[in-house]
Each structure stands twice: as structure tokens, then as C-alpha cells.
ChimeraX commands (.cxc) that place a marker at each C-alpha (Angstrom):
marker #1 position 0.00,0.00,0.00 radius 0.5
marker #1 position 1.27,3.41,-0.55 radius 0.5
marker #1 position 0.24,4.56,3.52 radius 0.5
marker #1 position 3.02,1.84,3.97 radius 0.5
marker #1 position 6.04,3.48,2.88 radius 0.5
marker #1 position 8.05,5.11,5.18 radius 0.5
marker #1 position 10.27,7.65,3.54 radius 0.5
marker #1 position 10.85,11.18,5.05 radius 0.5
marker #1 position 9.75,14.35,3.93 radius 0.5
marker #1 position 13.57,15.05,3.66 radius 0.5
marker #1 position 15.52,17.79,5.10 radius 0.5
marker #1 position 14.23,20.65,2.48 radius 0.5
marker #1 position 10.79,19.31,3.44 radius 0.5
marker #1 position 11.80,19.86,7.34 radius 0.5
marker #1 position 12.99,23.27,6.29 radius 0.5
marker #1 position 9.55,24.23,4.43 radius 0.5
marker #1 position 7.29,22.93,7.33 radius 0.5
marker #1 position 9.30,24.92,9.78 radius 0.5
marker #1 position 8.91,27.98,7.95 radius 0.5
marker #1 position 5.21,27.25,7.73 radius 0.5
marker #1 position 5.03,27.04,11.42 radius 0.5
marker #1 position 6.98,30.24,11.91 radius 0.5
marker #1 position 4.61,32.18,9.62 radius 0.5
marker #1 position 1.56,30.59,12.03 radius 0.5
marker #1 position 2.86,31.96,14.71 radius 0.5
marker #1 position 4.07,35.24,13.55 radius 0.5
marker #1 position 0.36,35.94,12.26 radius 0.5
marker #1 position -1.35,34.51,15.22 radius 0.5
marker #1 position -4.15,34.23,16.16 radius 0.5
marker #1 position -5.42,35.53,12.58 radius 0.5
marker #1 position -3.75,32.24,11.19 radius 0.5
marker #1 position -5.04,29.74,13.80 radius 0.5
marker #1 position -8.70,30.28,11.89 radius 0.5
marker #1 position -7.32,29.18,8.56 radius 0.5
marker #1 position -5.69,25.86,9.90 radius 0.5
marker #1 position -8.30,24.72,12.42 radius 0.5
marker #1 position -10.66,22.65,10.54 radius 0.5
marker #1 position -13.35,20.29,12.15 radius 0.5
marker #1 position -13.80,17.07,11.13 radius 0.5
marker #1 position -17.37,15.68,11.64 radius 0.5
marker #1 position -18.07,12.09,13.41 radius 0.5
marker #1 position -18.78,10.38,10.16 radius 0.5
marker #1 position -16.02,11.51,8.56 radius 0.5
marker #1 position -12.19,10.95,9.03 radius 0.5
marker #1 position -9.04,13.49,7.08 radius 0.5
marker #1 position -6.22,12.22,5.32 radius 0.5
marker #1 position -3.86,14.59,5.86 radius 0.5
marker #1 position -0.93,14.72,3.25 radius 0.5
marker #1 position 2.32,17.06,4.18 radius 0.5
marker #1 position 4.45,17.79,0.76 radius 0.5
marker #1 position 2.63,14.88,-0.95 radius 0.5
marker #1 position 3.02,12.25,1.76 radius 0.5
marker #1 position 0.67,10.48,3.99 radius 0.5
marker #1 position 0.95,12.39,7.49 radius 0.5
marker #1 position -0.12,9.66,9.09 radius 0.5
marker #1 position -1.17,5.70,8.56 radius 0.5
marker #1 position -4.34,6.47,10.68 radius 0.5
marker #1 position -6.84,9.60,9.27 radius 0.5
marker #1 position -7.49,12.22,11.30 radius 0.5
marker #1 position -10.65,12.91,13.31 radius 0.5
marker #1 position -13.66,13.31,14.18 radius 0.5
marker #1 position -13.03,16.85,16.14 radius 0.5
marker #1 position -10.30,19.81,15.65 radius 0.5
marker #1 position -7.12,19.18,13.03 radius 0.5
marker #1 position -4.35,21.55,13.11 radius 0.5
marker #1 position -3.71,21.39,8.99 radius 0.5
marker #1 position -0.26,23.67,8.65 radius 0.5
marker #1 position -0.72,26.52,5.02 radius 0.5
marker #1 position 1.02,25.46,2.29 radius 0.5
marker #1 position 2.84,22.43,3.45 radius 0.5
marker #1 position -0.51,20.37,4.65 radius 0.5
marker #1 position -3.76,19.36,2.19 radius 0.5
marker #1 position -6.27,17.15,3.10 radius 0.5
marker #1 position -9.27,15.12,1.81 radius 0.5
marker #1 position -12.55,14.27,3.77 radius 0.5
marker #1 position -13.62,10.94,3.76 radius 0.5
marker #1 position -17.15,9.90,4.24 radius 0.5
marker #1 position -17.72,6.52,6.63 radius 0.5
marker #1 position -21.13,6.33,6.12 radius 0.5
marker #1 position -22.71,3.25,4.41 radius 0.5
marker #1 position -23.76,3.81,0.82 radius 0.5
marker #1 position -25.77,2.09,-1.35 radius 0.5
marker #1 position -24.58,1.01,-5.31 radius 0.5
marker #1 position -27.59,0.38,-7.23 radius 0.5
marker #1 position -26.85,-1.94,-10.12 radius 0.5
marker #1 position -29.17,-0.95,-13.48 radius 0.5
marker #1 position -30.65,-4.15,-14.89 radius 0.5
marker #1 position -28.20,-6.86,-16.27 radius 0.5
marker #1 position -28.47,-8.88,-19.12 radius 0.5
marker #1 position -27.31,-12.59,-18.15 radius 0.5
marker #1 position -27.59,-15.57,-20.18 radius 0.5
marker #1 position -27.78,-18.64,-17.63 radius 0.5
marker #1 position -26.08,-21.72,-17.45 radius 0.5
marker #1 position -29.39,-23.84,-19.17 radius 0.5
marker #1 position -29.05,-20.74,-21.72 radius 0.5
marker #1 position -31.84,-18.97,-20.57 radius 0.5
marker #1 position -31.67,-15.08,-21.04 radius 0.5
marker #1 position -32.68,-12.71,-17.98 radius 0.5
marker #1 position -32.26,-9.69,-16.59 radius 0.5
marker #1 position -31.01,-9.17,-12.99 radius 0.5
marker #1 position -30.65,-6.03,-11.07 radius 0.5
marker #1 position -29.42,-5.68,-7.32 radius 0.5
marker #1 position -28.27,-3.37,-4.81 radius 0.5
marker #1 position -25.15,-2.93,-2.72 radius 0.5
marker #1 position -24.29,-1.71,0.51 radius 0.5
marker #1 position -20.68,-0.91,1.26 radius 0.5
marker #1 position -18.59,1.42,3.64 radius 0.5
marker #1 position -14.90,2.19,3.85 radius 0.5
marker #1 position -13.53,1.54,6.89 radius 0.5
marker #1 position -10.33,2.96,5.89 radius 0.5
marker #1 position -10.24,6.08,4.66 radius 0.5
marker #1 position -5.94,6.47,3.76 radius 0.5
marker #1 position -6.58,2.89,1.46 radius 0.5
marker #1 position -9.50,4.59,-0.05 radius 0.5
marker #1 position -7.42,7.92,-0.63 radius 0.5
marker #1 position -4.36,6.38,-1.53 radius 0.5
marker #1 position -4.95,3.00,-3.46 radius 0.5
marker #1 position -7.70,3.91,-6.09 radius 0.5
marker #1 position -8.91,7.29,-7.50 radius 0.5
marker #1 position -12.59,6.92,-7.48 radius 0.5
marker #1 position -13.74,4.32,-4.76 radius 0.5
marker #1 position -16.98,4.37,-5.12 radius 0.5
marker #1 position -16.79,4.00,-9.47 radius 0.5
marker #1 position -14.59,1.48,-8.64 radius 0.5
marker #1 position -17.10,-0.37,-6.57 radius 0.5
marker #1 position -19.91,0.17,-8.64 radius 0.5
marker #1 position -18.54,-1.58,-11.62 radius 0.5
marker #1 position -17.12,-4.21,-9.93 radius 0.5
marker #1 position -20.12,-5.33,-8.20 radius 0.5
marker #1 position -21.98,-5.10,-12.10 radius 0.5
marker #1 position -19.36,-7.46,-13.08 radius 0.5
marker #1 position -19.47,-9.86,-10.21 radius 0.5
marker #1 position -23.19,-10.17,-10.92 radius 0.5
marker #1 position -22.84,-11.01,-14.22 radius 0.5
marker #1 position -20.09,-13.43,-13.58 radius 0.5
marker #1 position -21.09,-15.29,-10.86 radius 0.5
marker #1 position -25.12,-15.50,-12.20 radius 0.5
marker #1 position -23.69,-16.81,-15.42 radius 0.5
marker #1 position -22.64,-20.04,-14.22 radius 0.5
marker #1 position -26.18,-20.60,-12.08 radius 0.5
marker #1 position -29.24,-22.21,-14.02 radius 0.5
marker #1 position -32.59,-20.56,-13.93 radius 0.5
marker #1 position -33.54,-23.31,-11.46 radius 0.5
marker #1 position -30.96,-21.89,-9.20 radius 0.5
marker #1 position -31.29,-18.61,-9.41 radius 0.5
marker #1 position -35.19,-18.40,-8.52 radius 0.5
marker #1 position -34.63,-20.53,-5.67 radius 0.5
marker #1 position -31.20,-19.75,-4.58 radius 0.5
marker #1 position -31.24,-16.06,-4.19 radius 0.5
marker #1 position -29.43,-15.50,-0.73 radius 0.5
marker #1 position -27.10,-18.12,-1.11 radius 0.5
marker #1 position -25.78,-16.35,-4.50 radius 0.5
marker #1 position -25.97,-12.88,-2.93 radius 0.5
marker #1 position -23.90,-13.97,0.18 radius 0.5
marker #1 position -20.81,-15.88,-2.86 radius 0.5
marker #1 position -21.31,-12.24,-4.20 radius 0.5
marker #1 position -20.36,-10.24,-0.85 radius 0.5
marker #1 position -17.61,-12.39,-0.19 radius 0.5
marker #1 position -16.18,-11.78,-3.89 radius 0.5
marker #1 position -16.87,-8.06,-3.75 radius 0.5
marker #1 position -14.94,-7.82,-0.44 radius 0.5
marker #1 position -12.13,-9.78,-0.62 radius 0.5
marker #1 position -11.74,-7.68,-4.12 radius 0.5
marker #1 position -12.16,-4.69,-2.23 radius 0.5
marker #1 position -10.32,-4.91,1.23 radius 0.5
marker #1 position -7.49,-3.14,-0.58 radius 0.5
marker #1 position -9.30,-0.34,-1.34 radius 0.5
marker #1 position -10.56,0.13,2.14 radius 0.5
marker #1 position -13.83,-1.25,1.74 radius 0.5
marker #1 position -16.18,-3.06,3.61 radius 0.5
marker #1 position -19.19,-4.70,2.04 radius 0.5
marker #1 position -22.15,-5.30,4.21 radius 0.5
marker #1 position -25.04,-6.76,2.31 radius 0.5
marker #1 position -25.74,-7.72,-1.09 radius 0.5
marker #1 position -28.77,-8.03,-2.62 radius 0.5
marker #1 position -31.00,-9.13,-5.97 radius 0.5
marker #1 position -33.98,-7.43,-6.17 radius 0.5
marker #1 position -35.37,-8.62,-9.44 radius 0.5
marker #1 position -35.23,-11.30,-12.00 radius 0.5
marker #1 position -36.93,-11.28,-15.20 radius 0.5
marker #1 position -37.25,-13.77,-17.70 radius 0.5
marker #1 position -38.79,-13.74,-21.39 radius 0.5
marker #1 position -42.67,-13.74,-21.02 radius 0.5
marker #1 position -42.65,-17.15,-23.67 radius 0.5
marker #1 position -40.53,-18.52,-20.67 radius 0.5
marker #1 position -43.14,-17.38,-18.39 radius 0.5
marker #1 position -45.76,-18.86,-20.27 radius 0.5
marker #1 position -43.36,-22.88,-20.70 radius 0.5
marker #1 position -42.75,-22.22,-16.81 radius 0.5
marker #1 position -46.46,-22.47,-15.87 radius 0.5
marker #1 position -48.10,-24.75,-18.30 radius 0.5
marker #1 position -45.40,-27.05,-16.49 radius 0.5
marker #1 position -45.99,-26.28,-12.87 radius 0.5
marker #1 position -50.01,-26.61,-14.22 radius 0.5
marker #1 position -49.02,-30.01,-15.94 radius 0.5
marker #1 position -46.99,-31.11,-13.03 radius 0.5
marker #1 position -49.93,-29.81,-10.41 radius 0.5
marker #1 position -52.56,-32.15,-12.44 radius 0.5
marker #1 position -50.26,-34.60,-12.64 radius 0.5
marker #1 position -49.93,-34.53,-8.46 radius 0.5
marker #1 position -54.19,-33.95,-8.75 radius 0.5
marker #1 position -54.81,-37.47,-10.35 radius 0.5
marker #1 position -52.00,-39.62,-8.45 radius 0.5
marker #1 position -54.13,-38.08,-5.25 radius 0.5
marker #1 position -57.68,-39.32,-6.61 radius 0.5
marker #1 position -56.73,-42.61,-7.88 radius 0.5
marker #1 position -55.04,-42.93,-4.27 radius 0.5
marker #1 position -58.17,-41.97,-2.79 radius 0.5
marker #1 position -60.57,-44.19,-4.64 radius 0.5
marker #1 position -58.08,-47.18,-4.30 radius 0.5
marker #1 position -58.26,-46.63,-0.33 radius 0.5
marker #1 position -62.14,-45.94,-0.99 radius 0.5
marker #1 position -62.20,-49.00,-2.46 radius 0.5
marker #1 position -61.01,-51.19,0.23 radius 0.5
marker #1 position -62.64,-49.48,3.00 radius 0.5
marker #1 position -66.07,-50.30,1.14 radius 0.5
marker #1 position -65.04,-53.88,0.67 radius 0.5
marker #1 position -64.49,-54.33,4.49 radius 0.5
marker #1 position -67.69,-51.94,5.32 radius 0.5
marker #1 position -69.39,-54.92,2.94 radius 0.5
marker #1 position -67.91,-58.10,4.40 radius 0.5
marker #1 position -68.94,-56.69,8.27 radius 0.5
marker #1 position -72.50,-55.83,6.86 radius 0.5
marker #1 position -72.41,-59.33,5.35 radius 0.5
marker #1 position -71.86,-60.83,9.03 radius 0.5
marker #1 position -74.55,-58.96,10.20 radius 0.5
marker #1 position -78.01,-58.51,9.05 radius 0.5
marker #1 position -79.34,-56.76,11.63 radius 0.5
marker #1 position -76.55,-54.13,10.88 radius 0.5
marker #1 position -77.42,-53.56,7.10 radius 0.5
marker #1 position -80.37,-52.64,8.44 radius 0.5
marker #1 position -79.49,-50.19,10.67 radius 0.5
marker #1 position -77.53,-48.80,7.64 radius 0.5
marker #1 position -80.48,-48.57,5.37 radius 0.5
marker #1 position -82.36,-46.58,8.14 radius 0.5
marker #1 position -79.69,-44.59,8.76 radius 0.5
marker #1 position -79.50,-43.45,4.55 radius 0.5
marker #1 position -82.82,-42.82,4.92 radius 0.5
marker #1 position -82.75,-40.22,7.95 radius 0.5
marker #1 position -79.75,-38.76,6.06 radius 0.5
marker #1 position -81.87,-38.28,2.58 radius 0.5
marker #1 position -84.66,-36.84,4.83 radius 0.5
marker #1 position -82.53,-34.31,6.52 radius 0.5
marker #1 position -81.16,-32.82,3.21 radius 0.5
marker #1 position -84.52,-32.32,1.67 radius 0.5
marker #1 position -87.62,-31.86,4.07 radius 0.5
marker #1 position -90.06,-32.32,1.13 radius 0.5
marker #1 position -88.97,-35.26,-0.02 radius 0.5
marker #1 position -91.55,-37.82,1.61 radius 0.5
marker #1 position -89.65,-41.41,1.61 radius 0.5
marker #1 position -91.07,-44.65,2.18 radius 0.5
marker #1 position -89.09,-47.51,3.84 radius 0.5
marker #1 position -89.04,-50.64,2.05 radius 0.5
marker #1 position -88.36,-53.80,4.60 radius 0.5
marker #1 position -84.94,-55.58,3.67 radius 0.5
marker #1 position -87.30,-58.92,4.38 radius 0.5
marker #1 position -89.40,-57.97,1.01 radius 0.5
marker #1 position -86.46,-57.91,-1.25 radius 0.5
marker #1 position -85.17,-60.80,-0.16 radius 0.5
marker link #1:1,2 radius 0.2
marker link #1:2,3 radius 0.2
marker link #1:3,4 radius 0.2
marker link #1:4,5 radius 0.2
marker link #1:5,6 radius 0.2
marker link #1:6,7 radius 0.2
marker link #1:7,8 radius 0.2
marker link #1:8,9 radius 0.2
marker link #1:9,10 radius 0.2
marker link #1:10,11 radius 0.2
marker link #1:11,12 radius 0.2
marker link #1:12,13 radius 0.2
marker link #1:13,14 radius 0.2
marker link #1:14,15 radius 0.2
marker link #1:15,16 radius 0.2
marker link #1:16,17 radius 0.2
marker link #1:17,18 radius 0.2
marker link #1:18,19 radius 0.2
marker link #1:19,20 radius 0.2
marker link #1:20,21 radius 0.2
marker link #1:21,22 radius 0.2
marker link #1:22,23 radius 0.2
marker link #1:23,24 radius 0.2
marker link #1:24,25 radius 0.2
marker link #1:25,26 radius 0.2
marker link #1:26,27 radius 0.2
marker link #1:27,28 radius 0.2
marker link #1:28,29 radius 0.2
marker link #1:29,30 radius 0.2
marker link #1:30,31 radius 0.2
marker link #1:31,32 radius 0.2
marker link #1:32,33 radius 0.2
marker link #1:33,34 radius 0.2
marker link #1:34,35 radius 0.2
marker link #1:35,36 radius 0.2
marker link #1:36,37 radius 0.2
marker link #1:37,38 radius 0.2
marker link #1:38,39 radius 0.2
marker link #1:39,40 radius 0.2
marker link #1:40,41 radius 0.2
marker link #1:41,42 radius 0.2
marker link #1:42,43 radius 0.2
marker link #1:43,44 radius 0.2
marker link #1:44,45 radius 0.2
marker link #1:45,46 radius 0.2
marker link #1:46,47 radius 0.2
marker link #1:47,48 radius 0.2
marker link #1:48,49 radius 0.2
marker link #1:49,50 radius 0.2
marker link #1:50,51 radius 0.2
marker link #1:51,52 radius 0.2
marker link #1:52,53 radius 0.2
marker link #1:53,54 radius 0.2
marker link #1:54,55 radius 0.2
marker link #1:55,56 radius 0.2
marker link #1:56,57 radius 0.2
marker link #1:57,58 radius 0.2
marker link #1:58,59 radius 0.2
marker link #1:59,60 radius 0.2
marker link #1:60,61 radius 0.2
marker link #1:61,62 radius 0.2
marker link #1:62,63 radius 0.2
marker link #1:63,64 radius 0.2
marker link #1:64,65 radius 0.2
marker link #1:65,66 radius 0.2
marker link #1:66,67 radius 0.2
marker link #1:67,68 radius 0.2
marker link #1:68,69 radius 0.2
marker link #1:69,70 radius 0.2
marker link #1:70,71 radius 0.2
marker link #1:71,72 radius 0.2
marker link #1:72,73 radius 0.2
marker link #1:73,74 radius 0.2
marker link #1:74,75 radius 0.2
marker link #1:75,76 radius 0.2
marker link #1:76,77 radius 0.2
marker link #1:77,78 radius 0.2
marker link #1:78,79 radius 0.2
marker link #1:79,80 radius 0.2
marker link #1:80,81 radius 0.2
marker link #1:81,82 radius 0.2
marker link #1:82,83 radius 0.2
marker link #1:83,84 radius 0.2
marker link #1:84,85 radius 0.2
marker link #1:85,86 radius 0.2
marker link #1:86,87 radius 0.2
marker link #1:87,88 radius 0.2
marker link #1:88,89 radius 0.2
marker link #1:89,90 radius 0.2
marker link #1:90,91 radius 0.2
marker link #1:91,92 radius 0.2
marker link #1:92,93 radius 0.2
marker link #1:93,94 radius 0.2
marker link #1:94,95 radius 0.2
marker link #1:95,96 radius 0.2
marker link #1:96,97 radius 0.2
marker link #1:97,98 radius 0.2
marker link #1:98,99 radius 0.2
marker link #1:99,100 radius 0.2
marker link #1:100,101 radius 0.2
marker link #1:101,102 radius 0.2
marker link #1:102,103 radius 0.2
marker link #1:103,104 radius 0.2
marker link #1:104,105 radius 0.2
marker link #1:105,106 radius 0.2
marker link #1:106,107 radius 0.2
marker link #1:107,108 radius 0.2
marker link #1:108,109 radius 0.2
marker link #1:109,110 radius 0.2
marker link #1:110,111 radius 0.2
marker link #1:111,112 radius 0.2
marker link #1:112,113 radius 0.2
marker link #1:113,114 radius 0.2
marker link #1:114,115 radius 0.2
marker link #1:115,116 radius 0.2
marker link #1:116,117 radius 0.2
marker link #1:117,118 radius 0.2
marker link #1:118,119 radius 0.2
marker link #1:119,120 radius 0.2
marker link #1:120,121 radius 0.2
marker link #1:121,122 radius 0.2
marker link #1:122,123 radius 0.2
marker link #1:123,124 radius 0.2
marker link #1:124,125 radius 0.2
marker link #1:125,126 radius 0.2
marker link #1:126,127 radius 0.2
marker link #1:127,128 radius 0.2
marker link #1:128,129 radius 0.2
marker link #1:129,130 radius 0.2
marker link #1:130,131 radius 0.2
marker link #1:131,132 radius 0.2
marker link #1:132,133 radius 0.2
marker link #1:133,134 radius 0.2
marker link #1:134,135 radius 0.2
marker link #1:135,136 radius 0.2
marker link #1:136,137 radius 0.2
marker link #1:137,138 radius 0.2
marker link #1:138,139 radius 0.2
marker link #1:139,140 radius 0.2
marker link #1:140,141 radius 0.2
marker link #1:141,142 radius 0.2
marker link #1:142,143 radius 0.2
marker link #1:143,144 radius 0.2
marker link #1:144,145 radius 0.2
marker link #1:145,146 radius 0.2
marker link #1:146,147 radius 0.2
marker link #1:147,148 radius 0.2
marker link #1:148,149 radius 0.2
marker link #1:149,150 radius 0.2
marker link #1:150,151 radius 0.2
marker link #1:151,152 radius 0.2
marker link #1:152,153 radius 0.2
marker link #1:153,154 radius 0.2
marker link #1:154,155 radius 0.2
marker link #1:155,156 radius 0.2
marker link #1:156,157 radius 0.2
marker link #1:157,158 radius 0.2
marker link #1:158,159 radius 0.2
marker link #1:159,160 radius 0.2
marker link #1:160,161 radius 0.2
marker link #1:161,162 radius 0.2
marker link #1:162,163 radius 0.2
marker link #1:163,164 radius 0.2
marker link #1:164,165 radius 0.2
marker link #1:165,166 radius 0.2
marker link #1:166,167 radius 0.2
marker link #1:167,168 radius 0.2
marker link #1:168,169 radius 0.2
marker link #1:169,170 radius 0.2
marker link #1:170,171 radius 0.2
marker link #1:171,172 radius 0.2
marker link #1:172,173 radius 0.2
marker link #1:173,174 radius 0.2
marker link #1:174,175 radius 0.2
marker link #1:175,176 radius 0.2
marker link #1:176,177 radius 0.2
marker link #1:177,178 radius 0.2
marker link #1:178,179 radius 0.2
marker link #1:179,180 radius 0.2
marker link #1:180,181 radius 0.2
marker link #1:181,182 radius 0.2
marker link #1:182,183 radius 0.2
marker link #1:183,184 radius 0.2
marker link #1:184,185 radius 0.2
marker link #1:185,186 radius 0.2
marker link #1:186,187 radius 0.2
marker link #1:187,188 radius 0.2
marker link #1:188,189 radius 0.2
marker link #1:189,190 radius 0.2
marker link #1:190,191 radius 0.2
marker link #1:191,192 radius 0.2
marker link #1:192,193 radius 0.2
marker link #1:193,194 radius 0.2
marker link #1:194,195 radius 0.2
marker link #1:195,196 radius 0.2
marker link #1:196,197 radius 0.2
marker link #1:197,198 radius 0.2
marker link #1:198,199 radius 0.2
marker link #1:199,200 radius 0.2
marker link #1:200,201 radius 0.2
marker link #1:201,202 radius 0.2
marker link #1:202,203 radius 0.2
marker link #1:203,204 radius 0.2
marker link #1:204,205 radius 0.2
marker link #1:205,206 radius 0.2
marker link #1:206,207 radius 0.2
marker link #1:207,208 radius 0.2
marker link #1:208,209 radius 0.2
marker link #1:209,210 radius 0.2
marker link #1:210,211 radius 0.2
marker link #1:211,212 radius 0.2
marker link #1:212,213 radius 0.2
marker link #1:213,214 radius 0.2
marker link #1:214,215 radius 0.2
marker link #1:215,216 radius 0.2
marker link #1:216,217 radius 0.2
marker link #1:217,218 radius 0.2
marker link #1:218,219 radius 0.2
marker link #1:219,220 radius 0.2
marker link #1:220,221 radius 0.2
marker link #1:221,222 radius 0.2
marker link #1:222,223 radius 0.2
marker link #1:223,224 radius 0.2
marker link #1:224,225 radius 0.2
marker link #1:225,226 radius 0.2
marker link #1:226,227 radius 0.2
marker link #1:227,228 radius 0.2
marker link #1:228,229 radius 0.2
marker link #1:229,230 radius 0.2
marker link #1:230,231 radius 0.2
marker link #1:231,232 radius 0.2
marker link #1:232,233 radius 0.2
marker link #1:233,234 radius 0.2
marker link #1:234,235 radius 0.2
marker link #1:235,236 radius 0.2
marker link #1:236,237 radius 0.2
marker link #1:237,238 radius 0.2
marker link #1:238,239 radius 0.2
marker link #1:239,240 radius 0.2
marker link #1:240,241 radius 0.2
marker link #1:241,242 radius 0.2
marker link #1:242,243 radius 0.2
marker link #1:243,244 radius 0.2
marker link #1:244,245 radius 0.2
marker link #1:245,246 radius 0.2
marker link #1:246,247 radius 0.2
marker link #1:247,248 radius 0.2
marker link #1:248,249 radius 0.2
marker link #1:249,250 radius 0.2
marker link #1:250,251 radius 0.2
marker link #1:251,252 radius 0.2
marker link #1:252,253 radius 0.2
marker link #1:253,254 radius 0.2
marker link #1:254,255 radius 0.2
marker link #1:255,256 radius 0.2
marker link #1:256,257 radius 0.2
marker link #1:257,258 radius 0.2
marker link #1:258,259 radius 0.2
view
């Protein structure tokens, strides 16, 4: 990293810094407004002194003493931000075209790596994380991605932030919010899950008139046994006839007469 080298500001830049601090003290306290600065709680300063890293650790939150014309800095925000990824077009592993868009959430939890390593951390991010998504969605089938999304958001986050733990970045949560396929794919996808569901509808109702089957054949060999108890049974179809229709006037017809 370049906050890792440790080379002096040499003795010329000794010399300039010491003049720089003479002249703050020689136009104090008019000067002391114009190096103060205040850095907020969110944020952290990387302060650089003739070019060079001041320090492997930014500065803040509270007062900085930033020296004129030897000291610059750059305000870092440490607040999580989101990276909205536009729609993607991916062709799946079963060759299946969709489009995928996500979000992600990252901070930087270094702020000299994010000064210092890359010039735009947060462009930097952003296209990564499009790329990512299109790489790692491109070897999942359409199968996998319906079902799978968390467990291919969470291989994403670890990709992203191993990529990015040089930059100073820390990502927190990836997500996919939406996956579109072709609407003839829509259309093959559910006149299979309706095939399959009819398909599960008949294997029920022959399984229910099989077991219908050979509960009747028992009811019929225990009526057979027992006279008396078909009987009973008959009488009992009757009261049940009479009870759904009240009009309907039934007759009971002895068992003894049909024999």
C-alpha cells in the first residue's frame, strides 16, 4: 500500500514545514482560523504534508491543526452507501436469457486505502459489483437462481470484499432485487408447474378411490356378518336423505321384502 512506505519528507521538506510554522505563529491568532478545521463524526481526514501520507491512521472526528502550504487534506465519508446496479443482461447456465438487477451496501472503513490506493472508490465499486453479478449468475441455471437467491448474494459479498479490502472497503449486504425472464418462458414455466400440479391432482384421486375402495369392501364383508346391521344402515340413509330435503316424503321398504 502506498500509507506503507516510510520515507521522510527530507531535510528541504523539514525546512519548508518549519517555515510554515513560523509564519503561524508570527500571524497569530489571525492564522489559527485558517488551519483549524473540524472534522465531523462520520467523517475521518487524510492529511498529506508535501505529498506524503501524514499519518497511517486519518485524522478525526473533532479539531485538526492542517499547517498553510505544506498540509492538504481530503474528507472521507464513513457512512454506508448504497450502489444500485441498473438491470443486467445474463444468459444462464441452461441458456436462458434474464435480466437481474441488485443493490449494494458498502462502507470504507479505511479512509488512507481509499485515498491512496484507487482514485474513485466508489466508481470502482460500482462496476465491480456489475461485473461480479454477471459473472457469478452466469454459471447458475434458472432453477438456481429463482430458488437460490441469498445463497448467490452472500458468494457475491464475499467476492466483492475480498476484491475490495485493498481499497478500504467493507461490504455489508448484497442483494437481488429482481429477476426477469422472457414472457414465452413465463408462459413454458407455468403450463409445467399446471401439468406437473394435475399430474400430483390425479395420483391423489386414484389414491383416494383405491383406499375408498377397500374401506367399502371391508364396510361390505362386516354388513355381510350382520343382518341386523345392514339394516341399521339402510335406516340410517334414509334419515340422512330426509334431513337434506324436508319435502322429499320417503317410504321404507323392509330388507325382508327384497329378499
Amino acid at each position: 500500500f502506498i500509507a506503507d512506505r516510510r520515507e521522510g519528507i527530507g531535510v528541504c521538506g523539514w525546512i519548508l514545514v518549519s517555515l510554515s510554522f513560523f509564519l503561524v505563529l508570527i500571524t497569530f491568532p489571525v492564522s489559527i482560523w485558517a488551519c483549524i478545521k473540524v472534522i465531523r463524526e462520520y467523517e475521518r481526514a487524510v492529511v498529506f504534508r508535501l505529498g506524503h501520507v501524514l499519518s497511517k491512521k486519518a485524522k478525526g472526528p473533532g479539531l485538526i491543526l492542517v499547517l498553510p502550504c505544506t498540509d492538504t487534506f481530503i474528507k472521507v465519508d464513513l457512512r454506508t452507501n448504497t450502489c444500485n446496479i441498473p438491470p443486467q443482461e445474463i444468459l444462464t447456465k441452461d441458456a436462458v436469457t434474464t435480466q437481474v438487477d441488485g443493490v449494494v451496501y458498502y462502507r470504507i472503513h479505511s479512509a488512507v486505502s481509499a485515498v491512496a490506493n484507487i482514485a474513485d472508490v466508489h466508481s470502482a465499486t460500482f462496476l465491480l459489483a456489475q461485473a461480479t453479478l454477471r459473472n457469478v449468475l452466469g454459471t447458475q441455471s434458472l432453477a438456481q437462481l429463482l430458488a437460490g437467491r441469498e445463497e448467490i448474494a452472500h458468494s457475491i459479498q464475499a467476492i466483492l470484499d475480498s476484491a475490495t479490502e485493498q481499497w478500504g472497503i467493507k461490504v455489508a449486504r448484497v442483494e437481488i432485487k429482481d429477476v426477469r425472464i422472457p414472457v414465452a418462458m413465463q408462459r413454458a414455466m407455468a403450463a409445467e408447474a399446471e401439468a406437473a400440479r394435475e399430474a400430483r391432482a390425479k395420483i391423489v384421486a386414484a389414491e383416494g378411490e383405491m383406499n375408498a375402495s377397500k374401506a367399502l369392501k371391508q364396510a361390505s364383508m362386516v354388513l355381510a356378518d350382520s343382518p341386523a346391521g345392514l339394516q341399521l344402515r339402510y335406516l340410517q340413509t334414509l334419515t340422512t336423505l330426509a334431513a337434506e330435503n324436508n319435502s322429499t316424503i320417503v317410504f321404507p321398504l323392509p330388507i325382508n321384502m327384497l329378499e
